[in-house]
N, C-alpha and C positions, 0 to 999 in steps of 0.2 A: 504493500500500500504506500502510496505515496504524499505527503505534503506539498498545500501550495506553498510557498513561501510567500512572506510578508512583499505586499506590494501598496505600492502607492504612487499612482499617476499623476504626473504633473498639471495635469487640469481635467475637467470632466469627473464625470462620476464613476461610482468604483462598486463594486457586490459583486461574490459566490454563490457561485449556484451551484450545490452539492446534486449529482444523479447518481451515485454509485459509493455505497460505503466504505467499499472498497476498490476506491479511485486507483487510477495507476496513471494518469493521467492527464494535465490539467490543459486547457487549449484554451487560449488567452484571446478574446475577440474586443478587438479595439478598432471602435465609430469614428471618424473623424466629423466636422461639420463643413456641413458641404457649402456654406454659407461663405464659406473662405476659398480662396485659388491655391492649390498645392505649388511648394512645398511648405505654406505657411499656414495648414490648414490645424486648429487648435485639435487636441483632442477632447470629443464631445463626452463620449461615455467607454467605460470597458468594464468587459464582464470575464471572471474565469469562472471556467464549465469545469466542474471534477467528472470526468469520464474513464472510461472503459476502454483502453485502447484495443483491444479485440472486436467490441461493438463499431467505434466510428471508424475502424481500420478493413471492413465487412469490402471485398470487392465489389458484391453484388450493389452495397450504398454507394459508392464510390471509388472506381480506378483510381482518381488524381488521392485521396487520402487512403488508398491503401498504398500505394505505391510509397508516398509522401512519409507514413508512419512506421514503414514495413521496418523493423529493429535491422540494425548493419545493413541499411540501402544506400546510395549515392545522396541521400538527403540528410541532411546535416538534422534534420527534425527527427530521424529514425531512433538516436537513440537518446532525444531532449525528454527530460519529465515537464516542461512547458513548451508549448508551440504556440507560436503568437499568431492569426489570422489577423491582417492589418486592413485597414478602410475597410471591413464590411458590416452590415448591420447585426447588432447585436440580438433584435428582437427578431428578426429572419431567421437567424442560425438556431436558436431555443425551440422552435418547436421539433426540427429535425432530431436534436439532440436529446426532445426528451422520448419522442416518440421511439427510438433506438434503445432507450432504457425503460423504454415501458414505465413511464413517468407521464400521469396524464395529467400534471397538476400547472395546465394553463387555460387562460378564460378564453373561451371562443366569443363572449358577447363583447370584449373589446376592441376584435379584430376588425378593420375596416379594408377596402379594396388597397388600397395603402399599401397595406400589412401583407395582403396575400401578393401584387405582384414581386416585393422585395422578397419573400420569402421564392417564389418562382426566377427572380433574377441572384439569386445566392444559387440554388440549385444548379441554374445556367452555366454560370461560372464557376462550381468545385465538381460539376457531374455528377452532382447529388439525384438518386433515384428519387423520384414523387410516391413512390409506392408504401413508404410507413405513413405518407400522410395526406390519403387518401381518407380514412377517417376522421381524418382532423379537418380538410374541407368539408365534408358531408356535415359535418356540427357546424361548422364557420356561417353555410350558407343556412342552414334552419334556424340559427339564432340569427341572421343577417337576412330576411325574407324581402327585405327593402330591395334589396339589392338588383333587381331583375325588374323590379316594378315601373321603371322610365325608361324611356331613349334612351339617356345616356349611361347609366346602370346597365343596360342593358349592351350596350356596345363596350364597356369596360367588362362584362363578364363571360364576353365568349371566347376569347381563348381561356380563362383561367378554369370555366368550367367543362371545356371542351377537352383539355388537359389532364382536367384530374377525374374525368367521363364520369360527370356529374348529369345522369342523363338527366332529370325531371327538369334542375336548373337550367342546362342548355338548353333547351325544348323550350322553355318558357321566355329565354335572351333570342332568341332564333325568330319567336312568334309576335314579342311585341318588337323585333328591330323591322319587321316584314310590314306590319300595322300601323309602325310610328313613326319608321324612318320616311325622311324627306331625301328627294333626290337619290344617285347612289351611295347605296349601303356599303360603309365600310363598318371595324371596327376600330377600337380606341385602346391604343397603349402607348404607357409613359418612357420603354425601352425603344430606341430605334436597334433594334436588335433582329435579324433574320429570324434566328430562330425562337424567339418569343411573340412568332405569329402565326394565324390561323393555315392554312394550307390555301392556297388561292382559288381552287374549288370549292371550298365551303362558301367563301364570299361571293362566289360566280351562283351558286345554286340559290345563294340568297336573295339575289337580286335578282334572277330568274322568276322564285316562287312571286318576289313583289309585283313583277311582269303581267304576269300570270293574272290576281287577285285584282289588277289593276280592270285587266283585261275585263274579264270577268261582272266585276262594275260597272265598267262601261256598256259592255255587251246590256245588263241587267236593267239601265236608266234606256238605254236606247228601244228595247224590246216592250217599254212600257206604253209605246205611242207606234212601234213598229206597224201593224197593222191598219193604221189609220192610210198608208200609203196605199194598200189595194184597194178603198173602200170607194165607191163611185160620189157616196155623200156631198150635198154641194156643204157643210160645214165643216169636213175635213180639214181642210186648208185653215182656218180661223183656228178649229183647236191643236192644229200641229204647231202652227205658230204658238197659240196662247202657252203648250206646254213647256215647250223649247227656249221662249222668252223666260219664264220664271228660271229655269234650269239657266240657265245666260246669267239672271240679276242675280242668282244667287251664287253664283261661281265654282257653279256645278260641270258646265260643258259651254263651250266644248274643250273637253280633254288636253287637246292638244297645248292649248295657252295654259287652261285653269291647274293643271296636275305639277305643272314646275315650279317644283318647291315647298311642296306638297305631299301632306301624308294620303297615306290608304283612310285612316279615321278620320281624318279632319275631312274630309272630301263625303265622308260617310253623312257627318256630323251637319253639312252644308246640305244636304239630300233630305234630312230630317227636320228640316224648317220647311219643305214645300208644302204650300201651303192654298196652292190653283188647283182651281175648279171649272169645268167647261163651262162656257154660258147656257143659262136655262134650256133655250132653243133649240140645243143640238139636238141630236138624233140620238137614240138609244146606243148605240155600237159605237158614240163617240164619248158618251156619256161612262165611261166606263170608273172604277173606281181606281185610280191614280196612286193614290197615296197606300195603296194594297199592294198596289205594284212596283211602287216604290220602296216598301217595306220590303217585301219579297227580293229585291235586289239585292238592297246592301246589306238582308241577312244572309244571303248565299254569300256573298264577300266575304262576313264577318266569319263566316264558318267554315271555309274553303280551309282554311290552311291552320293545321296545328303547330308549327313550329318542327323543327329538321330532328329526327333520331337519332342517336349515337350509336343504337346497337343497326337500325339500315347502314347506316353509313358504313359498319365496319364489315357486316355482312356482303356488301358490295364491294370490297378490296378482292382483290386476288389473291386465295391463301398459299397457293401453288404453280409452280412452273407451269404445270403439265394439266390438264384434268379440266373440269367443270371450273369456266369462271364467274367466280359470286355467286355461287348455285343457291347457298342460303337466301339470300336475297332474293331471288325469282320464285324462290318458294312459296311465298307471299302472294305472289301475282298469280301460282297456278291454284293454290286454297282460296282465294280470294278473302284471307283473311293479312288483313296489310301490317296489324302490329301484332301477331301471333310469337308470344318469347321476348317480345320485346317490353323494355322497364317502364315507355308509358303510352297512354295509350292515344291513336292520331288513324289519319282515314287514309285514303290512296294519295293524297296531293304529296301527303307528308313522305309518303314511301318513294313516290318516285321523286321528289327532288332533296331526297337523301343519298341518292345513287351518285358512288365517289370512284364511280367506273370511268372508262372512254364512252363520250358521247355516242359513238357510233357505235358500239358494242349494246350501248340500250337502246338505241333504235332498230338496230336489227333485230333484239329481242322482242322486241315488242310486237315489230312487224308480224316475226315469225307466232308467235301466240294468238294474236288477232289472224292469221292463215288459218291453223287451227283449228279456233275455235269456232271457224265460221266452216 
């Protein structure tokens, strides 16, 4: 067993944090404040962690700290009873380190989006597996419910919950970014970092599904009055215009101007104020009830799209060189049961623009199923 020795840092704050009674190993993690430009940056806070150098020296946690800790390696740390980690955050590294000793004695309800990307950009940088703390998101986000609930909550949580395949949460960041987001969807992170981003097809499917849902709307406002075109009625004319006018003042349609810049709901929300009525005169078949059909549109919008899957998405990868590709995934389509096994639950929109296949590879699919089935 080991001793820390007495320390005392020239500035910033100082505490031990025992995880192992039988420490062998102390790993000194000193914050700098970022508030200054290095090399004059003060130091903010340090912590020593008493560990386990068998537990945080695990290959499967990390190559760079087994390699780094391995006793008589090329690292001058292999055979230190202190190892300093210098500029990284100290509240990043504690959860890794307690989750490794089976130490669950930290608050999930303090942790904000903050917390989690530095804890996911410490990983980045030591190669640290996400896998002991895979538990510790699943609580982070149930006591953080907020988190998913806006636009921008929601574009801050899709890679971090996509990462740690948080399916219900991603599901729910996927379905209000498809709803809320204006223009194209991207998402939001504080790292310009390559690999601290989503894969460029997720983003492509998501503004796909928004495409889609857009479509959809449109198709649903326009089918409301469609019929009035074959009608031979001499009041035709007066009620296509009457509807079309209000849809105009209310910056409903046409689409083409009123959607840039613009949400899916907010556009929903503009459809829910119509408030025209044909004039008395018309004719029974123009006379028809509007705001029923109106209703009926932007509820099919609103319920078209459940948000993207984790477990289609992975079922749609290629497990194999050779063999059936993403056979899981078409399984779906020939049960016609779209979220069968999977963690939650969504209709066909969601299945198919979860598909993290080649374009063409599911349209041939498709093609051929629809031969088939006919």
């Amino acid at each position: 067993m080991s001793t820390t020795v007495a320390y005392s840092p020239t500035s910033g704050t100082y505490k031990q944090v025992n995880l192992a009674t039988d420490f062998d190993l102390t790993l000194r993690v000193i914050e700098y404040d970022d508030a200054f430009v290095a090399p004059n940056k003060p130091i903010q806070s340090t912590v020593d962690f008493e560990v386990k150098r068998d537990l945080v020296s695990k290959q499967a946690f990390s190559k760079f700290m087994a390699n780094m800790l391995k006793p008589s390696s090329n690292f001058v740390e292999g055979d230190q009873d202190i190892v300093e980690l210098k500029d990284q955050s100290c509240r990043a590294i504690d959860p890794f380190l307690r989750e490794l000793h089976f130490n669950k004695d930290h608050h999930v309800k303090d942790v904000d989006l903050d917390m989690v990307w530095l804890v996911l950009h410490t990983a980045d940088f030591f190669g640290f597996s996400l896998e002991p703390l895979r538990d510790w998101f699943d609580k982070c986000f149930q006591s953080n419910v907020f988190w998913a609930t806006s636009l921008n909550y929601a574009r801050q949580t899709l890679y971090p919950t996509y990462i740690f395949n948080q399916a219900a949460a991603f599901t729910e960041a996927t379905e209000t970014l498809v709803h809320e987001g204006e223009g194209h969807l991207t998402e939001s992170t504080p790292f310009f970092k390559a690999s601290l981003h989503l894969p460029n097809l997720v983003i492509q499917q998501l503004n796909a599904a928004k495409g889609r849902v857009r479509n959809i709307l449109h198709d649903g406002l326009f089918d409301a009055c469609r019929s009035l075109l074959d009608q031979s009625c001499p009041c035709k004319e007066r009620v296509f215009f009457g509807y079309f006018k209000k849809m105009c003042d209310l910056e409903v349609l046409p689409f083409e101007t009123t959607f840039k810049g613009t949400s899916i709901s907010d556009m929903i929300w503009r459809a829910g104020h119509f408030d025209w009525t044909p004039p008395p005169d018309s004719c029974d078949s123009c006379r028809r009830d509007y705001h029923r059909l109106i209703k009926l549109a932007t509820t099919k919008a609103e319920r078209y799209f459940d948000g993207m899957c984790l477990d289609c998405m992975d079922a749609s990868k290629s497990k194999t060189k050779n063999g059936d590709r993403h056979s899981d995934y078409w399984m779906h389509n020939r049960l016609q049961s779209w979220d069968k096994g999977c963690r939650v639950r969504h209709g066909e929109p969601s299945w198919y623009f979860s598909f993290m296949g080649r374009k063409d590879d599911q349209v041939k699919m498709l093609r051929e199923f629809r031969r088939v089935s006919n």
